[in-house]
GUDRENLO-714551 format. One record per residue (C-alpha): x, y, z. Coordinates in steps of 0.001 Angstrom, whole numbers, plus 500000, padded with zeros to 6 digits. Layout:
XYZ;...
//
This chain:
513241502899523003;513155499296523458;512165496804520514;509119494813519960;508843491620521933;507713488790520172;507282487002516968;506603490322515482;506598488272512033;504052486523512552;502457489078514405;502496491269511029;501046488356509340;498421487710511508;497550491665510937;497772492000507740;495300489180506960;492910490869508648;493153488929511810;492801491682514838;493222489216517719;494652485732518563;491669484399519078;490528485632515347;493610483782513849;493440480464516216;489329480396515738;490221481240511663;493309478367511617;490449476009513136;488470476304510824;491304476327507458;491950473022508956;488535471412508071;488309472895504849;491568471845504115;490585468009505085;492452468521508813;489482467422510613;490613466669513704;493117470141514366;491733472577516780;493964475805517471;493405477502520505;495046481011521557;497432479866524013;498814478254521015;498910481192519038;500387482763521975;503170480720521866;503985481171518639;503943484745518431;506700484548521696;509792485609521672;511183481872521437;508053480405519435;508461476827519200;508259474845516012;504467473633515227;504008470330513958;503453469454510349;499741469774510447;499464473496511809;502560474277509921;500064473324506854;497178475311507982;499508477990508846;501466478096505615;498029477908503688;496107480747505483;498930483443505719;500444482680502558;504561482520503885;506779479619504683;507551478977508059;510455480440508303;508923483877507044;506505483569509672;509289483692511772;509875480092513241;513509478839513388;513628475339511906;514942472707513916;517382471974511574;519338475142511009;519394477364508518;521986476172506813;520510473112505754;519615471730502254;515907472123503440;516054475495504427;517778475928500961;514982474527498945;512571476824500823;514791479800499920;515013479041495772;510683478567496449;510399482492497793;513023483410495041;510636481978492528;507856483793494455;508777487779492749;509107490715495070;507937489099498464;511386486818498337;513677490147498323;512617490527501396;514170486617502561;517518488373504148;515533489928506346;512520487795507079;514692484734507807;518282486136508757;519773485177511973;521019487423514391;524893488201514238;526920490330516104;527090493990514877;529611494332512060;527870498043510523;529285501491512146;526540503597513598;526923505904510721;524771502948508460;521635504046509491;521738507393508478;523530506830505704;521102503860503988;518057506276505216;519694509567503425;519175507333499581;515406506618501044;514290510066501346;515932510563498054;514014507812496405;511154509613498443;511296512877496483;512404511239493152;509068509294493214;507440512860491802;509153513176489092;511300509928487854;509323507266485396;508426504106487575;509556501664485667;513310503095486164;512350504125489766;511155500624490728;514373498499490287;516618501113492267;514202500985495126;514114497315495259;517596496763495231;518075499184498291;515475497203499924;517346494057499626;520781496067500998;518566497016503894;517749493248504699;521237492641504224;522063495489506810;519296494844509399;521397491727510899;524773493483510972;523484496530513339;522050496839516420;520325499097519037;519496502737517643;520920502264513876;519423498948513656;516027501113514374;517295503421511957;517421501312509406;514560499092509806;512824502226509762;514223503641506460;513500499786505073;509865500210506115;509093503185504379;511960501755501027;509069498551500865;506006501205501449;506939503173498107;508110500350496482;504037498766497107;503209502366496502;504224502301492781;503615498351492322;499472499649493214;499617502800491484;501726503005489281;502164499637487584;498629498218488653;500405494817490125;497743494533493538;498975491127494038;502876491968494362;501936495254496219;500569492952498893;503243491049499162;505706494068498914;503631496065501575;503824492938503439;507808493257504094;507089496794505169;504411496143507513;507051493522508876;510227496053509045;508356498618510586;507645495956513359;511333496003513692;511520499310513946;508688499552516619;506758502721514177;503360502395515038;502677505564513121;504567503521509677;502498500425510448;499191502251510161;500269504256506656;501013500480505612;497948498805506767;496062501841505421;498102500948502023;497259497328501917;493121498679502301;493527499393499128;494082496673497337;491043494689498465;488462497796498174;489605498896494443;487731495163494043;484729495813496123;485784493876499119;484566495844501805;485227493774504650;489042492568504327;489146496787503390;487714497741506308;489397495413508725;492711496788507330;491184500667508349;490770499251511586;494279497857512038;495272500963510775;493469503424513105;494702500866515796;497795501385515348;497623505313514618;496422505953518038;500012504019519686;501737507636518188;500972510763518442;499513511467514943;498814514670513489;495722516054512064;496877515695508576;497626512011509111;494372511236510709;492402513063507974;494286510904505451;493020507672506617;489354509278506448;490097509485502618;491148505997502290;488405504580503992;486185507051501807;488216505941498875;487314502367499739;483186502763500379;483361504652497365;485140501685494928;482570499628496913;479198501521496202;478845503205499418;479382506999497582;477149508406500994;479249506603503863;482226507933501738;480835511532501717;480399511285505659;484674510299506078;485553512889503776;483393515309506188;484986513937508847;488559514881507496;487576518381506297;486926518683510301;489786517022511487;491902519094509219;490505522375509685;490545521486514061;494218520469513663;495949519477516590;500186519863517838;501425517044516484;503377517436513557;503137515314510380;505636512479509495;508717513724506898;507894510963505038;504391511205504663;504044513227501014;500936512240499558;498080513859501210;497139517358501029;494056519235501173;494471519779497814;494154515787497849;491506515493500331;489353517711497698;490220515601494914;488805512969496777;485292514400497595;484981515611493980;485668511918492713;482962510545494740;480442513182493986;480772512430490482;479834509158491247;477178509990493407;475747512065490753;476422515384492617;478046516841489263;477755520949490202;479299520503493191;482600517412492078;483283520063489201;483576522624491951;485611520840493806;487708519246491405;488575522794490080;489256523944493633;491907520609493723;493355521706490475;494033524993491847;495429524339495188;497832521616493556;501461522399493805;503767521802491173;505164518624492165;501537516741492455;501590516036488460;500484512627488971;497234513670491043;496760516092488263;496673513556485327;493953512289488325;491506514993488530;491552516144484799;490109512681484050;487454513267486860;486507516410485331;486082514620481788;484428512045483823;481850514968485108;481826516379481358;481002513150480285;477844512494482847;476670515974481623;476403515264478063;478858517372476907;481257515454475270;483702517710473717;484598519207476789;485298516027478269;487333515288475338;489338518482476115;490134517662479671;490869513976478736;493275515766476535;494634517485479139;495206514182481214;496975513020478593;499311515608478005;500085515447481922;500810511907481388;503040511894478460;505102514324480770;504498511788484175;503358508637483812;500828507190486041;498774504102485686;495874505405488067;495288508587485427;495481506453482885;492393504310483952;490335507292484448;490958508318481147;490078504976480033;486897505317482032;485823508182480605;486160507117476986;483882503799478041;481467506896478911;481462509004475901;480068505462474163;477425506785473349;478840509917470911;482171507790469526;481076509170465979;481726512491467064;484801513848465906;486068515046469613;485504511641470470;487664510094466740;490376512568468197;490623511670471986;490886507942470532;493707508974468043;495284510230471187;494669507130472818;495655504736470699;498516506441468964;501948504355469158;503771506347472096;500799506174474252;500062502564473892;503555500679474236;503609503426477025;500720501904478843;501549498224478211;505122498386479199;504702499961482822;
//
């Protein structure tokens, strides 16, 4: 398989900001450059061309400005070569500014590292991909805040490893780094509720997967990063991500199970952003795809969809649609198709069906399954139960005298639970 051709760093920028085209980043650098007080700067897209080359050259200070403000990296991230070396004091100073930057600068081995000659054995692939899939399957089960350091420091060995191979273990282990980053921005989003270093996190993966040349990685990623803009409403940088994403899908073969998932995130998204019907139609969509199937088989890596998932999703947003016979139906369907390793979805749906017990006036039964969330979550943390929970006590407002209500809150609010939820 030959690699990518190009500046695929800046390419992976470009994509990730929601920039489909050259022309969309040259026409959007145009017009940064006015609001910025560059008047006089037009970009065209044989200029962006050239810089996402395989030899781009080095732009000059003004579109290094526009550049640097509208993708949010250095230069050298972006994958330009300095004309002064790497080694210099200037390249330094950029270096100890990423550092300061969090989780995007672990990624600096990689994103600015020159090429040496191959110093790994062929076995390093394997080998740094055998402790990914382990962080993989630990995800289910191990706390994240002791999960999250171990996985960052094996993405920084991968950086560090990525230089020193070459040819099929170098696409090993950009590989294994890809999907390392993508769980990493998994439990930054989910898990700790930290959207800002997610992005930058899922970022690095979107980047190593580029290295890798895993189309089928790059749309999980992109589909990731849609996310982060829909949980706030944004429905346009959300769907331009879906689109990069189902771009990118259809350069592998992708099986019916991965195609169904990125219905349910786009659902997921129309749903955070008020459009509960749209949503309804994708999550139609992937009860078709899923039950049509097709050959292909599903990625190892890919272990968070199910249709015990895709059900938890369609119950969700028919709660919110007001559709509360048939979410509770298919929320209880979701519990009972779960397998025993989903515990964190099922902290998830119990606090959808309080949510439905709580639109139906019933309180104390949606004190009983908020109970229930809890007691998953005292056993598996997870930030995204937790704010349903949360949700559905804002709901039950209107009966907080109620002692089902006094008792959920005791629950709540009792020491364990609290330092629990404001240390991870």
């Amino acid at each position: 398989m030959p690699r990518p051709t190009g500046n695929i760093r800046l390419k992976a920028a470009r994509v990730a900001a929601g920039f489909n085209s050259q022309q969309d980043l040259a026409d959007a650098l145009t017009s940064s450059a006015k609001r910025i007080g560059i008047r006089s700067l037009s970009i065209g897209v044989r200029q962006v061309r050239r810089w996402e080359s395989d030899n781009p050259p080095w732009p000059q200070p003004d579109c290094q400005r526009v550049l640097v403000h509208l993708l949010g990296q250095s230069m050298e991230s972006l994958g330009f070569n300095p004309p002064w070396g790497s080694d210099s004091p200037q390249s330094d100073r950029t270096r100890r500014t990423l550092v300061a930057g969090g989780a995007a600068a672990l990624g600096l081995a990689f994103l600015a590292g020159q090429a040496v000659a191959a110093t790994q054995p062929t076995t390093a692939g394997a080998d740094f991909a055998s402790v990914t899939r382990s962080h993989r399957r630990l995800y289910w089960s191990v706390a994240p805040a002791k999960l999250h350091p171990a996985v960052i420091a094996h993405s920084t060995l991968g950086c560090a490893l990525l230089p020193e191979t070459e040819g099929a273990t170098r696409r090993t282990v950009a590989a294994a780094l890809a999907e390392s980053y993508l769980l990493a921005g998994r439990i930054e989003f989910f898990d700790r509720c930290e959207p800002s270093t997610a992005g930058d996190t899922l970022l690095l993966a979107l980047q190593a997967a580029g290295e890798a040349d895993d189309p089928l990685m790059g749309s999980a990623i992109l589909a990731h990063m849609a996310f982060i803009p829909g949980w706030v409403g944004d429905r346009d940088a959300a769907l331009d991500r879906m689109i990069a994403a189902r771009t990118y899908a259809r350069r592998a073969p992708a099986s019916a199970e991965f195609l169904a998932w990125l219905d349910a995130v786009e659902a997921e998204c129309e749903t955070r952003c008020g459009n509960t019907r749209t949503a309804l139609h994708l999550i139609g969509h992937a009860e078709d795809v899923l039950q049509q199937g097709n050959e292909h088989p599903s990625p190892e890596w890919m272990d968070w969809f199910s249709p015990a998932r895709l059900a938890a999703f369609k119950g969700n947003t028919q709660m919110i649609e007001g559709h509360l016979l048939q979410a509770r139906e298919a929320l209880l369907g979701a519990l009972e198709a779960m397998s025993a390793g989903e515990d964190k979805q099922r902290s998830v749906v119990y606090g959808d069906l309080a949510a439905v017990e709580a639109a139906s006036n019933d309180p104390q039964k949606a004190c009983e399954y908020a109970g229930l969330a809890l007691d998953q979550l005292a056993t598996t943390w997870y930030a995204t139960g937790m704010d349903r929970v949360r949700e559905v006590r804002r709901a039950l407002a209107p009966h907080q005298h109620e002692s089902c209500v006094r008792d959920l809150d005791d629950r709540l609010y009792d020491w364990s639970t609290t330092v629990n939820a404001l240390s991870r």
